[in-house]
N, C-alpha and C positions, 0 to 999 in steps of 0.2 A: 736502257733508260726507262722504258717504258715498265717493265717490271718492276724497275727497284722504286719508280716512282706511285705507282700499284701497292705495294709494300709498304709502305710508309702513309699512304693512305687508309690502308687496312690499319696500322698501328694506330694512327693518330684519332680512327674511328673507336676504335677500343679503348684508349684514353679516355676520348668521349665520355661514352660512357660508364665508364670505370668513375668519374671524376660528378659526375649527373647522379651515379648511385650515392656513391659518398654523401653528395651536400645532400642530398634529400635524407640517408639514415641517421646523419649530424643532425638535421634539421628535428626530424622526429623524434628520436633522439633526448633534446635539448628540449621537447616541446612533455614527454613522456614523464621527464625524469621529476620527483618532487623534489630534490636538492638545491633545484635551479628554478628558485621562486623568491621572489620577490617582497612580493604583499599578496595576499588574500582573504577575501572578507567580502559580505555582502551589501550590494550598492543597490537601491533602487537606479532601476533605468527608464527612461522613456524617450520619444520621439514626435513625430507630429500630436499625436494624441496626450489629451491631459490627464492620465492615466497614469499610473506608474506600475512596474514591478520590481518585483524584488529578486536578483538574481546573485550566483555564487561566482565573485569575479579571481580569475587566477592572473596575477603579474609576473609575465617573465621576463626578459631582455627582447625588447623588441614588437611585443605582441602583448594583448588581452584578451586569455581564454574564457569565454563566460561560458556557465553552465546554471542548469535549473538547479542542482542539489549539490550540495558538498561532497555527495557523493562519486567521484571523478566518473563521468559515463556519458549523463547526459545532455551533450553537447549545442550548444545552443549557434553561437555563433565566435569567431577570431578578427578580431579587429588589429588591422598591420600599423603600430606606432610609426616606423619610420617617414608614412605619408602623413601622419596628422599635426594637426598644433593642439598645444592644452591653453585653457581659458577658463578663470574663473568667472562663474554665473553667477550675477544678482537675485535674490529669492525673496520672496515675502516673508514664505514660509519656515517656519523649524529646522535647522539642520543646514547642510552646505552644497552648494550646487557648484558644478564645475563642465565642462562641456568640452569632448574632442571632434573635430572635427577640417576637414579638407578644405584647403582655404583656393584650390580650383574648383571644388565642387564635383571631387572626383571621388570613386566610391572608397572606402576605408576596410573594408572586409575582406577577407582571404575566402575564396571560393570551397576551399577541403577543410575539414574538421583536425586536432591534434593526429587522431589513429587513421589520418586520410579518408574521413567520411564526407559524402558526398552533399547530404544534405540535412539541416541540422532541425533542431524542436523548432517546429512551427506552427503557430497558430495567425498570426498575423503581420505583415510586414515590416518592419523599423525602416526607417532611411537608410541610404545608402553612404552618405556622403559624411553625416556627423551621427554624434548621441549625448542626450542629456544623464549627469549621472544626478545620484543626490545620496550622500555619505547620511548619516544619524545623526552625527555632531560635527561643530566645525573643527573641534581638534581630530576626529575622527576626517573630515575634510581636508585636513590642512596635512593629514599622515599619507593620503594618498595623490596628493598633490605632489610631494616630496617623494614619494616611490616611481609615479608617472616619468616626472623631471629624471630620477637616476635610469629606468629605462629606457628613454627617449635616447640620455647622453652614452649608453654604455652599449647600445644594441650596437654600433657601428667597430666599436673597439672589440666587442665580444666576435663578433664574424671574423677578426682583423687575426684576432690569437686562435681562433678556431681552424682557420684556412691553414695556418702557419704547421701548426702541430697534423693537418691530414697530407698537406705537402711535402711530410718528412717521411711519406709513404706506409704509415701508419693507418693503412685504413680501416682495422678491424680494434682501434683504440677504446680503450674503457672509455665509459660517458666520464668516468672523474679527470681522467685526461683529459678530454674533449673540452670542460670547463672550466677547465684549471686557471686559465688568464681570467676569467670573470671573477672566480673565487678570489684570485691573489689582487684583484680590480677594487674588489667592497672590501678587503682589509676585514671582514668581518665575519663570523660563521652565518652560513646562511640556515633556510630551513632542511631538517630532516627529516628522511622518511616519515619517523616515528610522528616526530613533531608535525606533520602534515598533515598525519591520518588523528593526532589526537586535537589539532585546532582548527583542521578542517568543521569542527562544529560549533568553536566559537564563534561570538556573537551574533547568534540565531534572530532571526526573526521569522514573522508569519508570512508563508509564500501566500502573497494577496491573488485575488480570482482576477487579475489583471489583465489585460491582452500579453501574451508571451506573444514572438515573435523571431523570425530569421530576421537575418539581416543584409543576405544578398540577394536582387531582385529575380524571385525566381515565378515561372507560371504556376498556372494552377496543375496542371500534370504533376508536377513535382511535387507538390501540397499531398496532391492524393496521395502521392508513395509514401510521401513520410509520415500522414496520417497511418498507413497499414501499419507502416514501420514502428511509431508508438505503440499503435495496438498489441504488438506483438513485442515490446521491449522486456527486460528482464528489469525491475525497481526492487531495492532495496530494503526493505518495509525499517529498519533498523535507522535508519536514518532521515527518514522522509517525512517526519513533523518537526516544522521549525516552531520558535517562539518569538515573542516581540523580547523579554529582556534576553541579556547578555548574559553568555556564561561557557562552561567549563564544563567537557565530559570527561567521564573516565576514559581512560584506555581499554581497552580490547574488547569495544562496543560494536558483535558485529552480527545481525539477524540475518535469520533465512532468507534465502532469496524465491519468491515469490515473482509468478508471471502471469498476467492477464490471460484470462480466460476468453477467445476469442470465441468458439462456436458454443451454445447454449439452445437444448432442445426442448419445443413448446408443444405442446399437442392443441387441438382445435379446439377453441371457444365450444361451452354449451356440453350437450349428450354425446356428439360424434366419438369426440375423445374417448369414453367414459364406455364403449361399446365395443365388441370385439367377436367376428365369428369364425371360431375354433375350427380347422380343417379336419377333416375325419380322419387322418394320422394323428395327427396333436388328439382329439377329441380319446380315439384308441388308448391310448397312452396315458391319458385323467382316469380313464376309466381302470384300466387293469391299476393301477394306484390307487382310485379311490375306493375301489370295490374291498379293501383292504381294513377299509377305518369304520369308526361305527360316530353315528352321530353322537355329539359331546363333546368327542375328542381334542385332545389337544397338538398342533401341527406343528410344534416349534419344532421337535426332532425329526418328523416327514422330510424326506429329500425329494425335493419338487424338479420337474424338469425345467430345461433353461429356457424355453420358449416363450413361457410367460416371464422369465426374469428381465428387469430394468437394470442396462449394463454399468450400473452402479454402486455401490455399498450402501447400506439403512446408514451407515453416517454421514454419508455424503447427500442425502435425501435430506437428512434433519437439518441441513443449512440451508434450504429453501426459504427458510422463514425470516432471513435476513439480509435479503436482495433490498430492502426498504426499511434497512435498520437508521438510515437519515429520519423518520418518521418518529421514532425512539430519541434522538439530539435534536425535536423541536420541541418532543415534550416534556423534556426537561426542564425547558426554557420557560413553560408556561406555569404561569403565578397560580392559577385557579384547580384545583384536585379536581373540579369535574372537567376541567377542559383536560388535566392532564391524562384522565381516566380514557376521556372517548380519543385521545390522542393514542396510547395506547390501544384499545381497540381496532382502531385503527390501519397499526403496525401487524396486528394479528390478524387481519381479515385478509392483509397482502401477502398472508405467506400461501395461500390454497388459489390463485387462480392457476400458480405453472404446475401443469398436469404432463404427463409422458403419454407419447399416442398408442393406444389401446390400453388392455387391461397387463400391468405389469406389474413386479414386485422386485423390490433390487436386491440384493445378494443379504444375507445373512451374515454380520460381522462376525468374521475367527476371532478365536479370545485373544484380546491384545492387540489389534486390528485398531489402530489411528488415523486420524483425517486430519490434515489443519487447513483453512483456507482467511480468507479476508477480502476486505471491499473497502475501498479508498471514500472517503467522503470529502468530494471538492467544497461544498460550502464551509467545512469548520477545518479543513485540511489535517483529516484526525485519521485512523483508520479500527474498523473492528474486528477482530479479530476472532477464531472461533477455533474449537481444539476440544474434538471429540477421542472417545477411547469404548473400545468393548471390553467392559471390565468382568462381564461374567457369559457364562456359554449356555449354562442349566441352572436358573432358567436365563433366558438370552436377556442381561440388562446392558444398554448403551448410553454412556455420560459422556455430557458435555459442558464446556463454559464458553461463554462467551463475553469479552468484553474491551469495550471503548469507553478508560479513563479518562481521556482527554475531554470527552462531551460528557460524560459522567453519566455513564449507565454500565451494567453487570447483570449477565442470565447467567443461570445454573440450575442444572438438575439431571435427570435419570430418566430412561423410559423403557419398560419392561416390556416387549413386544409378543403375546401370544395370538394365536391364532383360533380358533374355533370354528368346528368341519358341524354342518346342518345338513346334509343330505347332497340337496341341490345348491348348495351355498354354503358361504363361510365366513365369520368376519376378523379382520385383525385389529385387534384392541391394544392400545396404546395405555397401558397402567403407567401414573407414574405424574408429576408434576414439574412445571420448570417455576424458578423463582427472579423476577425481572426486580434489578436493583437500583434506583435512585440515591447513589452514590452523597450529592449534595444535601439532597434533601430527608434521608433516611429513611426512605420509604420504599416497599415488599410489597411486588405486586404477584400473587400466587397463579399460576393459569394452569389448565386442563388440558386435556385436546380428546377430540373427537373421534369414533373410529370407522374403520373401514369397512364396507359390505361390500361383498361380490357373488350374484348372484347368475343362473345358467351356466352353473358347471357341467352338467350333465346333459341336461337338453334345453332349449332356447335360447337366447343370444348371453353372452357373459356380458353383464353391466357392473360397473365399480359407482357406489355411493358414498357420503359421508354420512353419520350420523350421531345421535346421541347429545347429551348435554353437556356445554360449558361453563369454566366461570373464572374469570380474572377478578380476582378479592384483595381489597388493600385495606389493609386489620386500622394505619395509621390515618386516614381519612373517612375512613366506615366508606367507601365508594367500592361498590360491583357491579359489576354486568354479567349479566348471563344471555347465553344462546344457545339455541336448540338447534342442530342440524336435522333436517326433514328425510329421511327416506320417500320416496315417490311410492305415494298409494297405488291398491291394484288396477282404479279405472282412472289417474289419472294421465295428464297430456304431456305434450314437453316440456310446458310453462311451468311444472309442476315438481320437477328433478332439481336439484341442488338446492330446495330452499329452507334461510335459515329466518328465525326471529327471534328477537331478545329483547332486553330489556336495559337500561344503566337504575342502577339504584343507588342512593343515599341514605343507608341504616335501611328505615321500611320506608322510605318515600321513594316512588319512583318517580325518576325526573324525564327518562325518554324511552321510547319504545324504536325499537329496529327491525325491518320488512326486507326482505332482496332474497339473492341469490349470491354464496358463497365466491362464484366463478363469474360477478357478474355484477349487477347494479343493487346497492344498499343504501336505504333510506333509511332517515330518521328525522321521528317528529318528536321537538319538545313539547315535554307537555304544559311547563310553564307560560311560554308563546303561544304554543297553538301552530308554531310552525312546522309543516315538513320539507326538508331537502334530501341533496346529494348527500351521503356522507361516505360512500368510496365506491368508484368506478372503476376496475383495471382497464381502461382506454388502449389506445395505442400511444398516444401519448406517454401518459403514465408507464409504461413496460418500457418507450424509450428511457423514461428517467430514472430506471434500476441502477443501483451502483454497481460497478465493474467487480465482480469476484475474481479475483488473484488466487493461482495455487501454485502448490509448492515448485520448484522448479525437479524436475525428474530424476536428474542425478544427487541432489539434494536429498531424496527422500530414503526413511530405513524401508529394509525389507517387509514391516508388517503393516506399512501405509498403503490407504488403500486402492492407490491406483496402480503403485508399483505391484501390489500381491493379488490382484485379480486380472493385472492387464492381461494376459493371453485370453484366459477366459471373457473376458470385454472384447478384445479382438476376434475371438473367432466369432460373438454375437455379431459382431457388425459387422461381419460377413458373410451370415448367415452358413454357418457352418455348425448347425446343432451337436452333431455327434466331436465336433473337435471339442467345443463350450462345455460339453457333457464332462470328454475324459479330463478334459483341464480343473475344470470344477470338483472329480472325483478326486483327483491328486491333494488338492488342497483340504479336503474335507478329512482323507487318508492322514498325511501328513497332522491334522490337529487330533485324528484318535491317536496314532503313535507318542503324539507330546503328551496325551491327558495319563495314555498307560503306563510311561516312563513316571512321570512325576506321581505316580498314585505306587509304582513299584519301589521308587525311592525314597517314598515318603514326602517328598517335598510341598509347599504348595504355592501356588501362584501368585504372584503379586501385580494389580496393576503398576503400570510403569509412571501416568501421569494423575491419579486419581484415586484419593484412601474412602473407606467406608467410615459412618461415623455411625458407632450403635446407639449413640443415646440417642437420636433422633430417626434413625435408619434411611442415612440419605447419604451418599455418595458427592465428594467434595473434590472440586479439584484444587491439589497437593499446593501449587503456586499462586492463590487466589491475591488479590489484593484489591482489596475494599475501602483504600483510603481518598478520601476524594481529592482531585486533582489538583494541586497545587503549582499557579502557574509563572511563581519565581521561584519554585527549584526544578521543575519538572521538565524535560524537552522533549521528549516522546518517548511512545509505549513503542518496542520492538518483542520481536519475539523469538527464541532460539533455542531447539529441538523439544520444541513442544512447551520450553519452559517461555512465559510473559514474566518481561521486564520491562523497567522502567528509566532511562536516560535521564540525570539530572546534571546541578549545575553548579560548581561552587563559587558564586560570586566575588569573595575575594583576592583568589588563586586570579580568577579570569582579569580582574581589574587590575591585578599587579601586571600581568603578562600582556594586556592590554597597551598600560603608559611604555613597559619596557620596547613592547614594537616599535611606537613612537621616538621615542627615546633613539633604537638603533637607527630608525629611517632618518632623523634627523643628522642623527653619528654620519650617517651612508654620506647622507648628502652632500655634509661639507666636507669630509674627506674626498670624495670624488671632486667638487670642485675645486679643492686645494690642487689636486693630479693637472686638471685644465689647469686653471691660473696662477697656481702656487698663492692662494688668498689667503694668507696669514694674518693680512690683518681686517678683511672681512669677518674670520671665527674670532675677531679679539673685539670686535663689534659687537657681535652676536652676543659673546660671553658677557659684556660688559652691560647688554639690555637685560640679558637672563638676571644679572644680579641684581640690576636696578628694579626689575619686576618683582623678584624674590623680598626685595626690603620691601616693597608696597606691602605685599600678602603680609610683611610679618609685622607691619604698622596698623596696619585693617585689625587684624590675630589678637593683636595686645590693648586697643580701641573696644572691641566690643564685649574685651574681658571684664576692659576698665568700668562699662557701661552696665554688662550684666552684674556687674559686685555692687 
């Protein structure tokens, strides 16, 4: 007895959970699936706070999944319908308010996310117990009032045929089984895949800088983790600028994925960085190298050792200059060409404090060697995007573009990198120019850049300087500025390294003069006032307020991007492993004379892949440029996909047909489901008989102000 009664215990454990698997795979399942939706579309929400945001809410049977983006991922919070009541809220305000909430006062939220995640986007708390929504319009209100209502009624019936069909011991059942009683429930097709991924982007709005927020009370421990866990999330860049109007994307809109760049390397304020003393192996090794070259020469073909190389690509250096490309979408904004001038200015003075610690040089781009990266701007929820190419080898030219329609600015240009050996020293000259575009306003702003000296190659400390003269020239304002970067004279101090001075001019009037340090603090006095100030400090502050660079995600990337096609060589740098970094570097170098002797054998010649030459002007373009200024009722965001920038837009009448017909069916849903409860026939014979009498209004109003306009 005792056995058999053992036995049957053991069974009924195993049922257990055999039966605990199930309802939880149904459950996710049904939570995964896009078939099994309802309504979606986005609601401003809020809570205690008079705040609001704007979130992407999913309607299933049962539950509302919110999320930050239409993008399905990131998970914000699940709210369990079968605890709450719906209530329509009073508003002053524009548009329809309606409010769920626990009328114990108990919490409303499901603790696990749809993919069983444990904790969701947080930035600030929501209540526990309710939530305020607020729809756009009140037929827009009144469409999910009516989808609410049929979830609330169908979750109970939906569990009722779900259980039924895993009870027939079907438990590895397709999800179209699994829903089949809900489907045959709405009498109505619901949404599909397709249809999910193409209207998951309908009626767009601006995600506002609002408090986001969880919505289960959780401590701050938790906060912390989920902050990392942003830090490190994978976004979507293809989808992640919303608009205020309403509209309609194409289908098979779908960008790189792009992932925040968590670690970022600074070298020390001042001269430290900027110094560096060669160990007498290394030192050995400059010399049996240098004793080779004659002074004049030029180093672009020299094969340098990895010791001084920075474990990076020259393309991925040249997006330095856009850590505080927010400074560029303020001066857009600005009415005045001198403000917008020293605005710019500005934006270029931020690109030279982040320095690499000692004297480095990053890798030399292989021909065809790509870089994409990007940086989110939370104030205009825009993002810029930037998309370098080494288009040529001899002599070594590297183009790039970069640009943010959205706030309406566009860089472009080329930069011809040689090097020049002086004995004890060398400098690398940056030939070449970028062009900064004010898209709105049509205006070309031309800029320079400054170059590089390095000095104690051979005896005394190696030092890295800037130097030489600048100038940002805008032909459409007659406004430039120029600057001189200083070399440090032979007796002078520290005070006396990195500094620049310039000037802004108007045609021949100069209107301010500029004093500082490139790495450091920069004054300016107008001369109109008579005033002098701040006009940019890299602080700590300020370094806090860098935009987040995003890069490509790793399996994402080709073979000639450049962190896939030097990672070994970057790896064994950063492990100080010179001679591995050497032969890893040799292979790659090996490998592009093999492709220059094939293609010169076969005659062929090389084409870049993202970037054409243009000879009548002798300036390298890149092939996808688009210089139209932003347009922001058809436009929904800039994505970008295998190097190529595009642009999401919106056909407003497609989307307003599809729009009333959602309506239209939620309305369908509704009273057919409550015909199933009450059999209310003559409820819908109500209904129809207001529709009609509303319908003669609108066509008496129609024919009234025909009567009046004739």
């Amino acid at each position: 007895a005792k056995f058999t009664k053992k036995e049957t215990l053991k069974v009924q454990k195993k049922n257990y959970r055999q039966e605990k698997k199930r309802a939880t795979k149904q459950l996710f399942s049904a939570l995964k699936d896009p078939s099994v939706v309802i309504t979606a579309d986005w609601l401003k929400i809020r809570g205690t706070l008079k705040s609001w945001t704007k979130l992407w809410c999913v309607l299933k049977p049962g539950v509302l999944l919110i999320y930050k983006t239409p993008k399905i991922g990131q998970w914000v919070g699940t709210i369990l319908l079968h605890s709450c009541e719906l209530i329509e809220r009073p508003s002053k305000k524009d548009g329809f308010c309606f409010k769920l909430f626990h009328p114990l006062d108990q919490s409303i939220w499901a603790v696990k996310g749809p993919k069983g995640e444990n904790v969701g986007s947080i930035t600030q708390p929501l209540p526990s117990s309710y939530l305020i929504f607020r729809a756009a319009s009140e037929s827009d209100g009144r469409c999910w009032l009516d989808a609410l209502e049929l979830a609330l009624r169908c979750s109970s019936l939906f569990r009722l045929s779900a259980s039924k069909q895993g009870k027939d011991g079907e438990m590895n059942c397709s999800t179209d089984a699994a829903h089949a009683g809900f489907n045959n429930l709405l009498h109505t097709s619901t949404i599909s895949d397709q249809d999910l991924n193409d209207s998951a982007l309908e009626n767009h709005h601006h995600l506002e800088n609002d408090a986001f927020s969880d919505k289960s009370e959780r401590d701050n421990v938790e906060e912390s983790e989920n902050e990392t866990h942003e830090n490190s999330r994978k976004t979507n860049e293809s989808e992640s600028d919303q608009s205020e109007i309403h509209g309609e994307v194409s289908p098979g809109r779908k960008g790189t994925t792009y992932i925040e760049q968590i670690y970022e390397e600074f070298g020390e304020t001042g001269e430290s960085s900027q110094t560096e003393t060669v160990s007498e192996e290394n030192k050995s090794l400059m010399w049996i190298l240098l004793k080779q070259l004659r002074p004049g020469m030029d180093l672009s073909r020299v094969v340098l050792p990895t010791f001084i190389l920075e474990p990076r690509s020259f393309l991925n250096k040249l997006s330095d200059y856009y850590y505080h490309a927010d400074l560029l979408s303020q001066a857009v904004l600005e009415e005045d060409p001198y403000s917008r001038m020293k605005q710019v200015l500005r934006w270029y003075l931020s690109g030279f404090y982040k320095k690499p610690k000692g004297i480095k040089k990053p890798y030399n781009p292989i021909l065809g060697e790509t870089f994409r990266c990007c940086w989110f701007h939370p104030q205009t929820n825009s993002h810029t995007f930037y998309i370098a190419e080494q288009v040529s080898h001899h002599p070594p030219v590297s183009a790039f573009h970069v640009s943010n329609r959205k706030d309406g600015f566009c860089i472009t240009g080329s930069i011809l990198a040689r090097s020049k050996f002086y004995g004890n020293s060398l400098s690398a000259l940056l030939d070449g120019k970028a062009k900064l575009m004010f898209l709105n306003r049509g205006e070309d702003y031309i800029i320079t850049m400054p170059y590089a000296h390095c000095k104690g190659i051979l005896y005394g400390t190696m030092t890295m300087e800037l130097g030489g003269k600048v100038t940002i020239d805008c032909e459409k304002t007659n406004h430039r500025a120029e600057l001189e970067f200083k070399l440090k004279p032979f007796f002078g101090g520290s005070t006396s390294i990195n500094q620049i001075s310039g000037k802004i001019k108007s045609g021949e009037e100069v209107l301010a003069n500029l004093d500082g340090h490139w790495d450091g603090e920069v004054h300016i006095n107008e001369l109109k006032s008579g005033n002098t100030e701040m006009f940019w400090n890299p602080t700590s502050e300020v370094r806090r307020q860098r935009l987040k660079r995003h890069i490509v995600l790793f399996e994402e990337q080709t073979d000639f991007e450049s962190e896939r096609l030097w990672q070994h060589v970057t790896s064994a740098i950063n492990k100080g492993d010179q001679h591995k970094a050497t032969q890893e570097k040799f292979v790659l170098e090996e490998e592009q004379r093999n492709a220059t002797r094939e293609r010169k054998e076969n005659g062929t010649e090389w084409k870049p892949l993202l970037f054409q030459h243009d000879t009548v002007t002798n300036e390298w373009r890149y092939k996808y440029e688009d210089l139209r200024p932003w347009d922001p009722l058809n436009d929904i965001a800039q994505f970008e996909k295998n190097g190529i920038l595009q642009t999401m837009e919106r056909h407003l009448s497609t989307r307003m047909s599809n729009h009333k017909m959602t309506c239209i069916n939620n309305q369908v849903t509704r009273h057919k489901v409550k015909s199933l409860f009450w059999g209310g026939s003559s409820e819908s014979f109500l209904l129809d008989s207001r529709c009609w009498f509303l319908l003669c209004i609108f066509l008496t109003c129609q024919l009234f102000i025909n009567y009046v306009l004739k």
